[in-house]
N, C-alpha and C positions, 0 to 999 in steps of 0.2 A: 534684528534683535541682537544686542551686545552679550557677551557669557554672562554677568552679572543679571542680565534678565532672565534668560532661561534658566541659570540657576532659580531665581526668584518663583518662576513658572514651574520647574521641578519641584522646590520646596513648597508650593503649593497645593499642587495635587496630591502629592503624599498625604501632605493634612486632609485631606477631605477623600481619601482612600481611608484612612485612620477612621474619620469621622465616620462613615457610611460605614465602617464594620463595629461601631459602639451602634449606630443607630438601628443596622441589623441585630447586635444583641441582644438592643432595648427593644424590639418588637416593634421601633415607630417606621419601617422597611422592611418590605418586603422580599424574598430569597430573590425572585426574576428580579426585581427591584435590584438589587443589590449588584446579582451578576449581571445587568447590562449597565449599568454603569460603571461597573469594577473594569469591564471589558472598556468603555469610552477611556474611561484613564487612562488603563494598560497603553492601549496604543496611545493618546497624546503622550506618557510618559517615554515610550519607546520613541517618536518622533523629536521630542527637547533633547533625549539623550544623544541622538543621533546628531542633531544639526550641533550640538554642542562638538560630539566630535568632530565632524565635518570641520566646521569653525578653527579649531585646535591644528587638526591637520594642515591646514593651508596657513597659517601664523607659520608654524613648524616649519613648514618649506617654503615661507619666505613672501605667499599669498597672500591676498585680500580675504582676511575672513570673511568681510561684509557678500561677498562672491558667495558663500556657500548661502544654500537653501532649501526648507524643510522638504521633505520627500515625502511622497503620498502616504497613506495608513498602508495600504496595501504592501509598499513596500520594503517599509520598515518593520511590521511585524512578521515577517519570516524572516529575518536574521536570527544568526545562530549566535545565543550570549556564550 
């Protein structure tokens, strides 16, 4: 996946994190509704940002970005932001 896509995949789920909390406003979602999918995002969004930096770092130092590769949910959501 090239950065232009993961971006495209980041800007993605944002929207539809957006979306799922007008939809929880609007009553058409449910709370559990809501935080289990707010949680699926969370982590794929943690995983795009991740391999994006990955990516970045090996450009940097001269590396095969195409070499870097998503890392499990597991873990990439204990990382400390």
């Amino acid at each position: 996946m090239r950065d232009d896509e993961i971006l495209t995949r980041i800007s993605a789920l944002v929207s539809e994190e957006h979306e799922l909390r007008d939809k929880l406003t609007a009553g058409e979602v449910t709370t559990d509704q809501e935080h289990a999918r707010i949680k699926e995002l969370e982590t794929a969004l943690d995983q795009c940002w991740d391999l994006l930096r990955q990516r970045r770092a090996r450009r940097s130092a001269g590396e095969d970005p195409d070499d870097a590769a998503a890392r499990p949910a597991g873990e990439v959501e204990n990382y400390r932001q």
